[in-house]
C-alpha positions as CSV (number, residue, x, y, z in Angstrom):
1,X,0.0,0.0,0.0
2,X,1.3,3.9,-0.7
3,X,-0.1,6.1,1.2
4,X,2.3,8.9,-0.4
5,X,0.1,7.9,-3.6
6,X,-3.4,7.7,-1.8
7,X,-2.8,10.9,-0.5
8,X,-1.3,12.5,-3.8
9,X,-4.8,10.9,-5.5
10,X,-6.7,13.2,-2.6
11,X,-4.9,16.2,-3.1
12,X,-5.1,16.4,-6.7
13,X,-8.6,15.0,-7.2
14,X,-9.6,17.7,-4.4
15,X,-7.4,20.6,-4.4
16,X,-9.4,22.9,-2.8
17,X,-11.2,21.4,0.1
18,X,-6.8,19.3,0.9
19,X,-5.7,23.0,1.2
20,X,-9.4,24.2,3.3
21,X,-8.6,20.9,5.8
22,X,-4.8,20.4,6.1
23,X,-3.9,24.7,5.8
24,X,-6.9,26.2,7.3
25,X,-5.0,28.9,8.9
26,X,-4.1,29.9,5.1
27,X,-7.2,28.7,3.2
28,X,-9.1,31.9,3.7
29,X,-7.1,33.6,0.9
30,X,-8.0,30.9,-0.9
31,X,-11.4,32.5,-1.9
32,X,-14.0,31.2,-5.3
33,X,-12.0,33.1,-8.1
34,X,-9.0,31.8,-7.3
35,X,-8.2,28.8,-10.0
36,X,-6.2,25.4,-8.2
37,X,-3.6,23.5,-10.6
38,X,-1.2,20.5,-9.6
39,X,2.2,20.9,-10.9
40,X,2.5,18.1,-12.9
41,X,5.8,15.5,-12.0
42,X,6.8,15.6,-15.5
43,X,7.3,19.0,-15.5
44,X,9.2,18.9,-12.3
45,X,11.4,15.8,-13.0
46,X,12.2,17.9,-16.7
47,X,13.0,21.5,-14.7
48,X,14.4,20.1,-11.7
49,X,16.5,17.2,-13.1
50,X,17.8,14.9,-10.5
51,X,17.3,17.1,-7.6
52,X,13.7,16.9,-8.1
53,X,12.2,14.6,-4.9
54,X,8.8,12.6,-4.7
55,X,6.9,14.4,-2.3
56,X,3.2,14.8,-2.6
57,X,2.1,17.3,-5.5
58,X,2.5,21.1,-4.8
59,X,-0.7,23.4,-6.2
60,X,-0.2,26.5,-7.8
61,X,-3.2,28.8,-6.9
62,X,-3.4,31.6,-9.0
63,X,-5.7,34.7,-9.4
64,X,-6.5,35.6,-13.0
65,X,-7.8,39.0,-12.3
66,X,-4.3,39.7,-11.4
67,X,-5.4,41.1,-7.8
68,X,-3.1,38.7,-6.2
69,X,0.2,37.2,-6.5
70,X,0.4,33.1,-7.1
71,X,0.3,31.2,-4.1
72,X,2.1,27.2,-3.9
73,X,1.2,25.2,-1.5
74,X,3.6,21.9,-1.0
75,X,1.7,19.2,0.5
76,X,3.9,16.2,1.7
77,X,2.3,12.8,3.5
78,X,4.2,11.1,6.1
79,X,3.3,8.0,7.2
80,X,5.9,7.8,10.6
81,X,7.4,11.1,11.5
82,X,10.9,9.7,12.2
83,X,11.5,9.7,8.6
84,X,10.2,13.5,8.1
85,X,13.3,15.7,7.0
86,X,12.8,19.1,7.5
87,X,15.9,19.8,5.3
88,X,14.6,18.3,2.5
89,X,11.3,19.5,2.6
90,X,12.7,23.3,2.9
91,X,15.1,22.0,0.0
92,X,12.2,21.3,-2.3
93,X,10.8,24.4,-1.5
94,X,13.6,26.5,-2.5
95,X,13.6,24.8,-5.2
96,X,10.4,24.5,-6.5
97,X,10.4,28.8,-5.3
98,X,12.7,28.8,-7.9
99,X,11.2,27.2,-10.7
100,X,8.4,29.1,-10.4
101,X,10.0,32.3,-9.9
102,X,7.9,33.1,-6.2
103,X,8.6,34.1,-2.4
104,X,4.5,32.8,-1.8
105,X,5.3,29.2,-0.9
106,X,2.9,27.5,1.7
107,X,4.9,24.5,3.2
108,X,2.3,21.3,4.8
109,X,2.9,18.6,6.3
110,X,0.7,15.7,7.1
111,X,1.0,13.1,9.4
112,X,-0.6,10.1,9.9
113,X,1.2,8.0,13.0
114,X,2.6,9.4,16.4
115,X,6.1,10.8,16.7
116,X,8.8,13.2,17.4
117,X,9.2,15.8,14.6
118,X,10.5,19.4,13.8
119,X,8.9,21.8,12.1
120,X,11.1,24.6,12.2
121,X,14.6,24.8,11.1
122,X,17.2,27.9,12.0
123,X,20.3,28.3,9.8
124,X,22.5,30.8,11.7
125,X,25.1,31.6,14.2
126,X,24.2,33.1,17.7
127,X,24.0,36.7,16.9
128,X,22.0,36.3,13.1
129,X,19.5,33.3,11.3
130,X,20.0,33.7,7.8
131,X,17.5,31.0,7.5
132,X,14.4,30.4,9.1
133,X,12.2,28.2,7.7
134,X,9.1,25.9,9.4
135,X,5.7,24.5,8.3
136,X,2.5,23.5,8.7
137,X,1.8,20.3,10.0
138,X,-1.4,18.8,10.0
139,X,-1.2,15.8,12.7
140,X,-4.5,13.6,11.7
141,X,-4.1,11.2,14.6
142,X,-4.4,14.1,16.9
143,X,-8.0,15.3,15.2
144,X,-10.8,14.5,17.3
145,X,-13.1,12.7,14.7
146,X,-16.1,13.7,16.8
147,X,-15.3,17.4,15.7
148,X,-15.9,16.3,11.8
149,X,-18.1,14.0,11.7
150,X,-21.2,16.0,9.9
151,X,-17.9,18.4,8.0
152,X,-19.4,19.2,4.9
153,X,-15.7,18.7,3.4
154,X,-15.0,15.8,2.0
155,X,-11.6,15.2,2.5
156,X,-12.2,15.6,6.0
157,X,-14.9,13.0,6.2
158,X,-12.7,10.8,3.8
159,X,-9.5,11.1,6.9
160,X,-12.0,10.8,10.1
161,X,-10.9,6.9,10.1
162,X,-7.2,8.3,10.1
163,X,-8.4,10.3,13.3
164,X,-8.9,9.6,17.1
165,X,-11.7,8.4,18.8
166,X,-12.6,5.9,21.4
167,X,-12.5,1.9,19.7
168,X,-16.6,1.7,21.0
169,X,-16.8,4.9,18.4
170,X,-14.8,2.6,15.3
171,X,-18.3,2.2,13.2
172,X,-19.7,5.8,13.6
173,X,-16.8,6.7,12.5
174,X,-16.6,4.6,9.7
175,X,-20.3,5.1,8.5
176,X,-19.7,8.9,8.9
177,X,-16.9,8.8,6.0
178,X,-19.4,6.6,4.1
179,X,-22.2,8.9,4.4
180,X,-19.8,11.8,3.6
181,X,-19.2,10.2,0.6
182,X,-22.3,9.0,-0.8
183,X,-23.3,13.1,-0.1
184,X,-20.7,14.9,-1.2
185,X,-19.7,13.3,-4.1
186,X,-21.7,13.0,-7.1
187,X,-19.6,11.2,-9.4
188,X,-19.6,7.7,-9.0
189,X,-16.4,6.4,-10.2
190,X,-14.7,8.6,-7.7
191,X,-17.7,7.3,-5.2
192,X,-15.9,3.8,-6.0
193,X,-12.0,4.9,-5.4
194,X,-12.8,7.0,-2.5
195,X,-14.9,4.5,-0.7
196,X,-11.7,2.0,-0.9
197,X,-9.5,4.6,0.4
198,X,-11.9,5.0,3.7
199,X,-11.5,0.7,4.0
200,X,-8.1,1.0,3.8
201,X,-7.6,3.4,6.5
202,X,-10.2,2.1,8.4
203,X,-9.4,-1.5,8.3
204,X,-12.4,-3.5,9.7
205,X,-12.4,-6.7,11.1
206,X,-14.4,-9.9,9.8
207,X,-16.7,-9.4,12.9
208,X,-16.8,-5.7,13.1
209,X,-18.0,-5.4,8.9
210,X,-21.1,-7.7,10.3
211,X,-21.6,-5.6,13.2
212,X,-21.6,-2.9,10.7
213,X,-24.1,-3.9,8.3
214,X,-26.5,-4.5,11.4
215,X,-25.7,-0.9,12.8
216,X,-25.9,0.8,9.2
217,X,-28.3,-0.9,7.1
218,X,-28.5,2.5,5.0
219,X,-25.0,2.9,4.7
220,X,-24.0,-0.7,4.0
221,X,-26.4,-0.8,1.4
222,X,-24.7,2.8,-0.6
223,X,-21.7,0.2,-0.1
224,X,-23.2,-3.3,-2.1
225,X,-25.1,-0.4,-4.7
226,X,-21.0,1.1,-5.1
227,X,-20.0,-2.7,-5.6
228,X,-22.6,-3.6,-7.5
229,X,-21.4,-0.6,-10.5
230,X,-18.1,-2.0,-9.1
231,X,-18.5,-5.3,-10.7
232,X,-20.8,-4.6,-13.9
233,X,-17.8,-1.8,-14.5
234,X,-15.5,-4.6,-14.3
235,X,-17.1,-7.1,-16.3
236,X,-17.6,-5.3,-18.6
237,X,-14.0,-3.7,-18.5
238,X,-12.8,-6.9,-18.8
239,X,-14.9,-8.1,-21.8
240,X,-14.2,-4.9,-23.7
241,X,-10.2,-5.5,-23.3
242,X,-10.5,-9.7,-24.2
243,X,-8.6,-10.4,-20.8
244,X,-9.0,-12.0,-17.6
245,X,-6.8,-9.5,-15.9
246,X,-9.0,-6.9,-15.7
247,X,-11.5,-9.1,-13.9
248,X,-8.9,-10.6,-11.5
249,X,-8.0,-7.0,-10.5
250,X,-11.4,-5.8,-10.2
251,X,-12.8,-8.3,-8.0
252,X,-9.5,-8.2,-6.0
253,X,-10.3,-4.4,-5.1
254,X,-14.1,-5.5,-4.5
255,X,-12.7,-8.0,-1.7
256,X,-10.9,-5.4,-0.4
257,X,-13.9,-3.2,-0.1
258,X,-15.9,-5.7,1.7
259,X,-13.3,-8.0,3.8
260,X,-10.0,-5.8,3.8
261,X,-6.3,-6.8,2.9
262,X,-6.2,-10.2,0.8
263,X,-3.6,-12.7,1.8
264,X,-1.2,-13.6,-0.7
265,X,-2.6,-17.1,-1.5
266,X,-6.2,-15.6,-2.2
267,X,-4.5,-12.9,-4.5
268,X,-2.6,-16.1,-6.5
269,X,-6.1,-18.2,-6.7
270,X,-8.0,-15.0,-8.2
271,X,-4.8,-14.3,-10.6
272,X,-4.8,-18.1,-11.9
273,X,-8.8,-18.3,-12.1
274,X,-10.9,-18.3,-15.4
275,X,-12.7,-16.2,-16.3
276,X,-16.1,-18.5,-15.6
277,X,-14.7,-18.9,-11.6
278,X,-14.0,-15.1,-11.2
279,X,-17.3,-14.0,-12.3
280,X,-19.2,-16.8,-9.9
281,X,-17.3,-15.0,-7.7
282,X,-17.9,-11.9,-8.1
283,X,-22.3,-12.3,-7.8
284,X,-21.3,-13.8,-4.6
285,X,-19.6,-10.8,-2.9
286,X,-22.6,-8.5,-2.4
287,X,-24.4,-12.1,-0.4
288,X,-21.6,-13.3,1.4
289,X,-20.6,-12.5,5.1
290,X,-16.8,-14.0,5.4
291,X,-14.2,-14.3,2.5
292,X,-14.2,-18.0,2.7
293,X,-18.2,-17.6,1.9
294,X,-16.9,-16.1,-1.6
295,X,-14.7,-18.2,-2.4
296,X,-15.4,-21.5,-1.3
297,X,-19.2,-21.3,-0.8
298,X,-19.4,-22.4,3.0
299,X,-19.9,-19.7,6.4
């Protein structure tokens, strides 16, 4: 799993409401005729050469009324703190400063796991700093998820399983993100991708996804109506292309969806089924309860 790309997927898909959530204390600048546009890698990797470094993608928010300079905000996603480098990070900035020829650069930080970090660095002797750089940093398991649970911005609904709250408070919490989604997101194909990035982070047991869809009847069923597009999609993904692959790797992510991280020997059987087992499969997943119910047929 990358969570560098799961959050680069969030950021670019929703510019606006990342820099709203993870910069508040600078999103009110960011006001409706201001336009939001990812730097592209390619364009980094060509201007920057070999110094360019894989952080998260920075967006360029301009003003084209010209009644405001361009601001950059550089998002970056660390998963444990004690590999955070706040030299490398003030690096990139000066760099990317560079290449795009600004002093407005809006450094954030995002962190998903407890630890010891800086987020300010002083280049200087005792009497002068001829650097001073620091950041934002936007500590998600120190949210109180109670505090966003009704947010009417999505990323924050989409991060509340990535936040604290008491392990009785695990399927509010969950269902929350889901009902989020299902209401702040029209478009169902990123319904589908942004439903498996609230599994991943939330991670639900065999026992707690049956406790789940006897709490949440309403939002369980937005889930099998998700995976039911899910596997037509697929299907017919996978008949349009001629190849079995496409099926394998759709009802892989459905799994996940429904039952969490697949063992390696389950991923092998899908990858080495025909295409007659893997779509028996697949009209089992919205029925069955456990994993071994979809795959084998017994409880």
């Amino acid at each position: 799993m990358s969570h560098d790309q799961n959050f680069k997927n969030l950021i670019v898909d929703y510019p606006r409401e990342s820099i709203a959530f993870f910069a508040a204390v600078e999103s009110r600048a960011v006001d409706d005729g201001a336009c939001i546009l990812p730097i592209r890698e390619e364009q980094l990797k060509e201007r920057l050469g070999e110094r360019f470094r894989e952080l998260d993608v920075p967006l360029l928010v301009e003003w084209p009324d010209g009644r405001r300079a361009a601001l950059l905000f550089v998002f970056e996603e660390e998963t444990k703190p004690k590999r955070f480098s706040l030299h490398r990070l003030a690096h990139y900035c000066l760099d990317l400063a560079d290449l795009c020829d600004t002093d407005r650069v809006v450094p954030v930080v995002i962190f998903l796991h407890p630890g010891s970090y800086a987020t300010r660095l002083r280049l200087g002797s005792e009497t002068t700093a001829y650097l001073d750089f620091h950041c934002l940093d936007c500590a998600l398991f120190a949210l109180r998820a109670r505090e966003h649970l009704d947010s009417r911005n999505l990323v924050a609904r989409l991060n509340l399983p990535n936040m604290a709250y008491a392990p009785e408070d695990k399927l509010k919490v969950y269902a929350s993100a889901v009902r989020g989604l299902r209401e702040l997101e029209p478009d169902p194909e990123r319904c589908l991708k942004y439903l498996d990035f609230i599994d991943i982070y939330a991670a639900l047991d065999e026992n707690e996804r049956i406790l789940y869809t006897q709490r949440y009847p309403q939002e369980a069923a937005d889930m099998s109506g998700f995976a039911q597009r899910f596997i037509e999609q697929g299907i017919e993904k996978g008949i349009e292309q001629g190849v079995q692959r496409g099926e394998a790797r759709m009802l892989m992510s459905l799994l996940r969806l429904r039952f969490g991280e697949l063992p390696d020997a389950v991923q092998q059987r899908i990858e080495s089924a025909d295409a007659d087992t893997l779509l028996h499969w697949s009209e089992r997943v919205l029925t069955a309860v456990t994993l071994a119910e979809v795959l084998d047929g017994t409880c």
